[in-house]
C-alpha positions as CSV (number, residue, x, y, z in Angstrom):
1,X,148.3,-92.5,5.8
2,X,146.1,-95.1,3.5
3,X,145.1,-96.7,6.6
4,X,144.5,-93.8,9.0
5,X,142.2,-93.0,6.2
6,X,140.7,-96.3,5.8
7,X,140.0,-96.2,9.5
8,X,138.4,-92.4,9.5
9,X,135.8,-94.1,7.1
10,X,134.9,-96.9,8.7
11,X,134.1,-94.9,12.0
12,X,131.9,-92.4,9.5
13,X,130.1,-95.2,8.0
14,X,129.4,-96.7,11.4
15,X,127.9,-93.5,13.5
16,X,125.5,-93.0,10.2
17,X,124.3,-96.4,10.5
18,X,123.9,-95.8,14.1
19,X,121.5,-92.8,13.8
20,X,119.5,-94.2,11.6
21,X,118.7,-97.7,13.4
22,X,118.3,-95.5,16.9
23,X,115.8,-92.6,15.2
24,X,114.1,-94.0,12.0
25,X,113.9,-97.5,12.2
26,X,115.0,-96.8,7.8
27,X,118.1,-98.8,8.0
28,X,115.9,-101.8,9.3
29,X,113.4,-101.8,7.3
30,X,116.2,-102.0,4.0
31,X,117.2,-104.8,5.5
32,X,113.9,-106.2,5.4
33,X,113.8,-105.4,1.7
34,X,117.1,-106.2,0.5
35,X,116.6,-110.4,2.5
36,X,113.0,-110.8,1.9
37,X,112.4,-113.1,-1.0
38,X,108.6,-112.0,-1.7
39,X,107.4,-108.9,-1.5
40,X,105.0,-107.8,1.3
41,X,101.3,-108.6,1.4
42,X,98.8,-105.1,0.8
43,X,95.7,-105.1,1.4
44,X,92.8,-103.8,-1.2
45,X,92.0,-99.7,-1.2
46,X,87.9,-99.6,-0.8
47,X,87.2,-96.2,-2.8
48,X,83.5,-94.7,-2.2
49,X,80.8,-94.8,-4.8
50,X,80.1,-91.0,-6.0
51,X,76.8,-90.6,-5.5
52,X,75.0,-87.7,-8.5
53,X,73.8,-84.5,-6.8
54,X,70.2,-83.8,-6.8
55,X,70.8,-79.9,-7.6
56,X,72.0,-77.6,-9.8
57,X,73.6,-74.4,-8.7
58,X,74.0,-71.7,-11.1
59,X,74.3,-68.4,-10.7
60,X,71.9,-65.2,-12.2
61,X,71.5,-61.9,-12.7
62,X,68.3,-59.9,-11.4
63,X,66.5,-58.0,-14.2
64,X,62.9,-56.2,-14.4
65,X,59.9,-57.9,-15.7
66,X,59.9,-55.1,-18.7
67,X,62.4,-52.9,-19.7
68,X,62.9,-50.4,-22.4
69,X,65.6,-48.0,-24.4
70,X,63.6,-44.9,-25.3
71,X,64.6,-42.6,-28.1
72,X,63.1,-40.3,-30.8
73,X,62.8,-41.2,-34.6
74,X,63.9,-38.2,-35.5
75,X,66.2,-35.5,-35.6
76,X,65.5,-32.0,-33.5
77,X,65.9,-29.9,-30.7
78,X,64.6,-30.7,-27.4
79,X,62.1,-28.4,-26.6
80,X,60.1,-29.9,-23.3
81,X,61.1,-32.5,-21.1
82,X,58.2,-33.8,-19.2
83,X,59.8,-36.5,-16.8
84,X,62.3,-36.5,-14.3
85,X,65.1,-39.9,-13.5
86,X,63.3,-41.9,-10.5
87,X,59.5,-41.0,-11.8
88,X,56.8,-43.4,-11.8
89,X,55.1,-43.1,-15.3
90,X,51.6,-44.6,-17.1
91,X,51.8,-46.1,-20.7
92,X,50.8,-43.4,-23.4
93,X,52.4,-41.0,-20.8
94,X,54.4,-38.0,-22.8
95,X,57.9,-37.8,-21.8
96,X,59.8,-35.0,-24.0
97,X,58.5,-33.4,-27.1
98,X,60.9,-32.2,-29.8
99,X,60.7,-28.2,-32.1
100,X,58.9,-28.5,-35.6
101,X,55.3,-29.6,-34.1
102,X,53.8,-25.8,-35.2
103,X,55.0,-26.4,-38.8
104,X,53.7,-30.1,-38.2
105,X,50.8,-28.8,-36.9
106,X,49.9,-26.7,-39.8
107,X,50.2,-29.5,-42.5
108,X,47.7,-31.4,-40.4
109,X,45.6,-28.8,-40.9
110,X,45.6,-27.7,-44.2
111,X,45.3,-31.4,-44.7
112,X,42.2,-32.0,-42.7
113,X,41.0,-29.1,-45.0
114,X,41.7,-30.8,-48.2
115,X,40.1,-34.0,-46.7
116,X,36.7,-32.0,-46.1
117,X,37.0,-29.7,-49.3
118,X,37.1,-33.3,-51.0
119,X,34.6,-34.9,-48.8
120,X,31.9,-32.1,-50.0
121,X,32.7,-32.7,-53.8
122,X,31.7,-36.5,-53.6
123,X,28.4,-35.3,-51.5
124,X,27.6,-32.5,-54.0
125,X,28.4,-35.0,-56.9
126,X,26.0,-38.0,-55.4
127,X,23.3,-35.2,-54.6
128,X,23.1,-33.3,-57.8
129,X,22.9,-36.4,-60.1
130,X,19.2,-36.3,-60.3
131,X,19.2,-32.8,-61.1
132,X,21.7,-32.9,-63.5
133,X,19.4,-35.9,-65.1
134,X,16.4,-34.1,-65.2
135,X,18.5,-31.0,-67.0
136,X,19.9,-33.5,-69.4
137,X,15.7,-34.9,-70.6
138,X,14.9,-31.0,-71.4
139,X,18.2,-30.3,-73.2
140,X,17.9,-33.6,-75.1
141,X,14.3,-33.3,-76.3
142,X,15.3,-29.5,-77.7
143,X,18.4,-30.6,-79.1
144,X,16.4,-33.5,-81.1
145,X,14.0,-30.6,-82.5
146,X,17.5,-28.8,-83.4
147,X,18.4,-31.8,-85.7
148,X,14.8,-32.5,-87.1
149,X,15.0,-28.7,-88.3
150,X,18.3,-29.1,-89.2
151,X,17.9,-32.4,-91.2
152,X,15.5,-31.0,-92.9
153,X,17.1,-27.8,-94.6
154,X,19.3,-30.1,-95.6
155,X,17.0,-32.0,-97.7
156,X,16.0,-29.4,-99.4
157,X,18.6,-28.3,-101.0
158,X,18.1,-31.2,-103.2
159,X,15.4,-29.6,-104.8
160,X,14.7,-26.2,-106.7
161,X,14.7,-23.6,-104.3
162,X,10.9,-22.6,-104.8
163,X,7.6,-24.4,-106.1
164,X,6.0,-24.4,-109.6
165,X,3.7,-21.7,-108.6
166,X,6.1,-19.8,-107.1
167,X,8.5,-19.6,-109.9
168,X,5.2,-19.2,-112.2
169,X,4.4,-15.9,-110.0
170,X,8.6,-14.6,-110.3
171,X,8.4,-15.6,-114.2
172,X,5.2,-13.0,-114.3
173,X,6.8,-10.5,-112.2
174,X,9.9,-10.5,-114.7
175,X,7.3,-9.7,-117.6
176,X,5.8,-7.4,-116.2
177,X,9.5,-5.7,-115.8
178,X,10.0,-6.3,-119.4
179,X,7.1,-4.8,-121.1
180,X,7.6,-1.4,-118.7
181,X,10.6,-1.8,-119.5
182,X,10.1,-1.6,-123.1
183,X,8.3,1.5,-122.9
184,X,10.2,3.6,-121.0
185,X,12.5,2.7,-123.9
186,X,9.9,4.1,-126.5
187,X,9.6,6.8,-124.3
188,X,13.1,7.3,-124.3
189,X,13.8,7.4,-127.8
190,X,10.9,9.8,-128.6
191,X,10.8,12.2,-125.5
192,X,12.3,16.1,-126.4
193,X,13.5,16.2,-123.5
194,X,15.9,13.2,-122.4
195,X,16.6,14.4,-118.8
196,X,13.0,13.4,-117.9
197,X,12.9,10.2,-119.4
198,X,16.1,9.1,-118.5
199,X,14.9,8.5,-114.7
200,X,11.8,6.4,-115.8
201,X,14.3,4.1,-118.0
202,X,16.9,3.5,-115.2
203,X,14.2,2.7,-113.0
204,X,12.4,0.0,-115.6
205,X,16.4,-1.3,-116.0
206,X,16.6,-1.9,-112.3
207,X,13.2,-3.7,-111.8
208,X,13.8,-5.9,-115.1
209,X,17.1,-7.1,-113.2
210,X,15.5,-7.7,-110.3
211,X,13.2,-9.5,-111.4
212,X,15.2,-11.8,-113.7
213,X,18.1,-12.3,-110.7
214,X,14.8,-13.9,-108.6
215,X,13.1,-15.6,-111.3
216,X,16.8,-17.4,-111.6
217,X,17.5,-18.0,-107.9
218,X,13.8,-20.1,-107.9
219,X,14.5,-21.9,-110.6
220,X,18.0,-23.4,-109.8
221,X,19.2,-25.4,-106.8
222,X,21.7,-24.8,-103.9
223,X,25.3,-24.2,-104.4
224,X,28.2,-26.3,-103.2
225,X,29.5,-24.3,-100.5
226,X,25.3,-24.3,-99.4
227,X,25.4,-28.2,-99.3
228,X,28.4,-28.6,-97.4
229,X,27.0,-25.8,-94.8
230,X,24.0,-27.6,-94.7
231,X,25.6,-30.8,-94.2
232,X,27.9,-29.5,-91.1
233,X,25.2,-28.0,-89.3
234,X,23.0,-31.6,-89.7
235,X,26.3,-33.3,-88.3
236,X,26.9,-30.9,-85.0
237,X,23.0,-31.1,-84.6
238,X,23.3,-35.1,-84.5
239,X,26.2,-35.1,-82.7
240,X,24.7,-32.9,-79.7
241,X,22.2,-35.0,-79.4
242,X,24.4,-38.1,-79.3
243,X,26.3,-36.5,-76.3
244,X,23.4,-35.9,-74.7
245,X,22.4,-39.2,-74.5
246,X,25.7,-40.5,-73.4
247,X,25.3,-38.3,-70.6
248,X,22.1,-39.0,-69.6
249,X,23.0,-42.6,-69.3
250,X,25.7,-41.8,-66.8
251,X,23.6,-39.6,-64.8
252,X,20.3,-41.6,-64.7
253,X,22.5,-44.1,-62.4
254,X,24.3,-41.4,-59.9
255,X,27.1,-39.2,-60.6
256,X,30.1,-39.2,-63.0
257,X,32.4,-42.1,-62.5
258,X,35.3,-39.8,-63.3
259,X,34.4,-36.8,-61.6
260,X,33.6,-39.2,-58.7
261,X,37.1,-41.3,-58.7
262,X,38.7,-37.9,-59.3
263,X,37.3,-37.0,-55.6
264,X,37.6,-39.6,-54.4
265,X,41.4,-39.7,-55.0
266,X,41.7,-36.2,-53.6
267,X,39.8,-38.0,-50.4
268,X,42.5,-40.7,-50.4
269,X,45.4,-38.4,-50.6
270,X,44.0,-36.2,-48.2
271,X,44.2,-38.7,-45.9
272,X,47.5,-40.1,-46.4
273,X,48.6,-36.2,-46.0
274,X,46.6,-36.7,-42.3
275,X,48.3,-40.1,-41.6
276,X,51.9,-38.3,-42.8
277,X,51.5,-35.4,-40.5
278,X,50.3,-37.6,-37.6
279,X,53.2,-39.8,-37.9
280,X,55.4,-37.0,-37.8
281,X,54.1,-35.4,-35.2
282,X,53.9,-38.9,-33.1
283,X,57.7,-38.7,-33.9
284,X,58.5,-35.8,-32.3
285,X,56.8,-36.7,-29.4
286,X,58.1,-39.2,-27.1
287,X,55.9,-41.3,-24.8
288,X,56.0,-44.5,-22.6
289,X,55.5,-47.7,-24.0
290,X,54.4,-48.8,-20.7
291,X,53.9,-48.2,-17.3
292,X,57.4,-48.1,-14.8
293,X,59.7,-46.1,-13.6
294,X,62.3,-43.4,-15.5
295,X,66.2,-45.4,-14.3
296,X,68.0,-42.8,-16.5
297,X,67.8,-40.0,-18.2
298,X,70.1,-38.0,-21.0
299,X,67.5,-35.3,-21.9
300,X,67.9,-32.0,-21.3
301,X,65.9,-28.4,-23.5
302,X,67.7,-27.6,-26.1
303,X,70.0,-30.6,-26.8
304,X,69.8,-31.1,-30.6
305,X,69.4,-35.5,-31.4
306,X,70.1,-37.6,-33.6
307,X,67.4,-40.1,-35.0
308,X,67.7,-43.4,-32.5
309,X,69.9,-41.9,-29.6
310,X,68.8,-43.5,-26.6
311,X,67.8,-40.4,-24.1
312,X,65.4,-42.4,-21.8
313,X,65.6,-45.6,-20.0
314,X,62.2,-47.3,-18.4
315,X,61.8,-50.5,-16.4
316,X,59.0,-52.0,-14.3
317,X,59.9,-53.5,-11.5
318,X,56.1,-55.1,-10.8
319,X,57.5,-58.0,-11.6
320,X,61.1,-59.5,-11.4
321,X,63.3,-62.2,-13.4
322,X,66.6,-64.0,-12.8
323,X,68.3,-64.5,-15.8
324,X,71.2,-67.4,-15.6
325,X,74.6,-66.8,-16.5
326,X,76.6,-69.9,-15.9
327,X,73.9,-72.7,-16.6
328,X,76.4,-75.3,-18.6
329,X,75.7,-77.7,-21.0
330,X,76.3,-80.6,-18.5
331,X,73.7,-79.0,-16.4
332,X,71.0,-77.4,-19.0
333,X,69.6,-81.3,-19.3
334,X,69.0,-82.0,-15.6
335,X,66.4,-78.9,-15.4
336,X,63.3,-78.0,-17.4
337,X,60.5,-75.4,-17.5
338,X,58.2,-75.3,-15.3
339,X,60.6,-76.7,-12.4
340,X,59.8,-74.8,-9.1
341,X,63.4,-73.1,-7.4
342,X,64.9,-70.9,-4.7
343,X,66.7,-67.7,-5.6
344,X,69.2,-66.5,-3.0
345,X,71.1,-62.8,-3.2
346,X,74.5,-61.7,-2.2
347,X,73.5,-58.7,-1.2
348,X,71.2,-60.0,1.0
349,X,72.0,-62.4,3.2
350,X,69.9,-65.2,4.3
351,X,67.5,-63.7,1.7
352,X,65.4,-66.8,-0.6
353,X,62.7,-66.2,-2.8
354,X,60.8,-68.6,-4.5
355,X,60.8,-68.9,-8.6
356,X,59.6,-70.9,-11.3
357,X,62.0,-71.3,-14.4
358,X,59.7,-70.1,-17.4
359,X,61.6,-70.3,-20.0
360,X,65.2,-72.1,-21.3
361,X,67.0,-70.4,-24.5
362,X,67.9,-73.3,-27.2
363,X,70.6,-71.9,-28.3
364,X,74.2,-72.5,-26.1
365,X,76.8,-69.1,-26.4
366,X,80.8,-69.9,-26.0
367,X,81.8,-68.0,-22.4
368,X,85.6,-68.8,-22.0
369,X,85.6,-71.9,-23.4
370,X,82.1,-73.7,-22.0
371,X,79.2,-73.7,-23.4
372,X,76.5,-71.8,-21.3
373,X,72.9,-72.0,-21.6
374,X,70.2,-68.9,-20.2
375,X,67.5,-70.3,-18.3
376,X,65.0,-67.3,-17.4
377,X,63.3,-67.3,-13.9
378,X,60.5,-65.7,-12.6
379,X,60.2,-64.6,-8.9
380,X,56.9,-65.5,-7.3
381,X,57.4,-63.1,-4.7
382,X,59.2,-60.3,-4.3
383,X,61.3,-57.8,-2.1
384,X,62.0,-53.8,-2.0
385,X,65.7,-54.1,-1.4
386,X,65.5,-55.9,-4.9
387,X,68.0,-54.2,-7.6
388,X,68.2,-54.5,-11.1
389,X,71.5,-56.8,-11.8
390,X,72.1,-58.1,-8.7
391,X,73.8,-61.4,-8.4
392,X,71.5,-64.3,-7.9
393,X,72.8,-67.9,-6.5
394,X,70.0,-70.2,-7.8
395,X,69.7,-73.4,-6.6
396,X,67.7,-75.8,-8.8
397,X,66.4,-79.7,-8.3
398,X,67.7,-81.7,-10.7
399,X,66.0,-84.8,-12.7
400,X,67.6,-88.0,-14.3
């Protein structure tokens, strides 16, 4: 059996051997291995130089020369919208206009009132200066004869209230009261009848008393409580006249400088109460910033908005830019401004515009894991199949 299966072997070993000399020429060439003493001669690989490409080819987006997000600074209700989505607009144009502008509208105008009410003061106060000058001369020269008159009253009461002569003729005049006085006495004592000479005597009583109560009075001087009178009336007098001046020094060179500032302040607040109401009213108006065309719209009467909520958004497509998206770093140095390209479009085949790159962002941005630069380009001519976003193959000239 050991050699039966001995034999079986061989004969396997040899029909393997046969195919392969007969169909691969393998078992031949392991021959050649295994008896060869040095291995077999190879020639040298020629690899080609890589040359650098002259281009860069990036891709873009297609964006408007302008475009804005429109919204109101301010809360409200929605009470007009002016525009519809698709319309061409001018700059200043109004778009939508919010409630509140009556009440708006009346603080404007009770504030252009203020600002004229004020306005008027500071005329009337420059024109009536002279006037009030000229009043000021008159009141000053009869307030100095006040406190001449005054001044002198006042002096004297430093002196006996009446001359020599004059207290001579009271002294005479209280003599005279005696000596009649002294008779109706005598006549007193030796009339019958005392009812009729008691009149007589009362009477002499009364003019001796008199008399005496005046001779007295011109012979002494004023009393405290006279003085002191005397002395406040000199001091208002004085003082009048003091304020009179002060005023007249003001007034000789225009008007009041604190009336004036006064007015002047209501002018100044009036007009920030204008300015205030303007602004206010600007806000609840909503315009275009520029000329273009309405792309969107979330406006409708009687929507109430929060302060900042985009409702409006305006583009002008006079003018059209490509805006890279995969510029890399290893590309961003081979191109600078200024550098004339051609723009292509997906969506339009066999479509190229020329461009002019205008501007190239400093600063790199991580997009999955390379570091992308935005170079912005602007199309020197343009086409009305154009769309805002469209992708833009851009193919630029490189430098080295």
């Amino acid at each position: 059996m050991k050699k039966i299966s001995l034999v079986v072997l061989g004969i396997a070993i040899l029909a393997v051997l046969g195919f392969l000399f007969t169909n691969s020429g393998l078992a031949s060439a392991i021959i050649r291995s295994q008896n060869s003493a040095q291995p077999p001669a190879t020639s040298a690989e020629v690899i080609p130089a890589v040359k650098a490409s002259n281009e860069v080819n990036v891709q873009g987006r297609l964006v408007p020369g302008q475009f804005v997000d429109l919204g109101f600074n301010t809360s409200g209700m929605v009470k007009e919208v002016l525009v519809s989505e698709g319309q061409q607009v001018k700059a200043g144009q109004i778009l939508a206009r919010l409630y509140s502008q009556e009440r708006i509208q009346v603080d404007l105008t009770a504030a252009k009132l203020e600002l004229a009410n004020a306005q008027k003061e500071i005329n009337d106060l420059k024109n009536s200066a002279p006037l009030i000058a000229a009043q000021l001369h008159y009141d000053l020269t009869q307030a100095r004869k006040e406190a001449d008159e005054a001044k002198k009253k006042r002096t004297a009461l430093d002196y006996p209230r009446s001359t020599q002569v004059m207290i001579d003729l009271a002294e005479d005049k209280y003599i005279d009261a005696q000596n009649k006085l002294d008779k109706a006495q005598e006549f007193y004592d030796h009339a019958k009848n005392k009812m009729d000479a008691i009149d007589a005597l009362l009477a002499a009583q009364k003019e001796r008393e008199t008399a005496l109560a005046n001779l007295n009075w011109k012979k002494g001087k004023a009393s405290v409580s006279e003085i002191a009178e005397a002395d406040t009336r000199l001091e208002l007098a004085i003082e009048k006249v003091n304020d009179i001046q002060r005023r007249l020094s003001i007034y000789e060179k225009g008007p009041n400088p604190d009336e004036l500032a006064i007015a002047e302040a209501r002018l100044e607040n009036a007009n920030a109460q204008i300015a205030a109401a303007q602004a206010a009213l600007e806000e609840m108006t909503l315009k275009a910033p520029m000329a273009g065309t309405v792309i969107s719209m979330n406006l409708k009467v009687g929507q109430y908005l929060d302060p900042g909520t985009i409702v409006i958004n305006l583009a002008d497509f006079s003018k059209w830019y490509v805006e890279t998206t995969n510029l890399t770093e290893l590309s961003v140095s081979k191109i600078s401004v200024g550098t004339a390209v051609q723009v292509g479009f997906d969506a339009l085949p066999g479509t190229s515009l020329p461009g002019k790159i205008v501007y190239i962002k400093p600063l790199g941005e991580n997009q999955q894991g390379d570091i992308t630069y935005t170079a912005k380009i602007e199309l020197e001519k343009t086409d009305p199949r154009l769309r805002w976003n469209m992708t833009a193959p851009v193919v630029i000239p490189a430098k080295y």
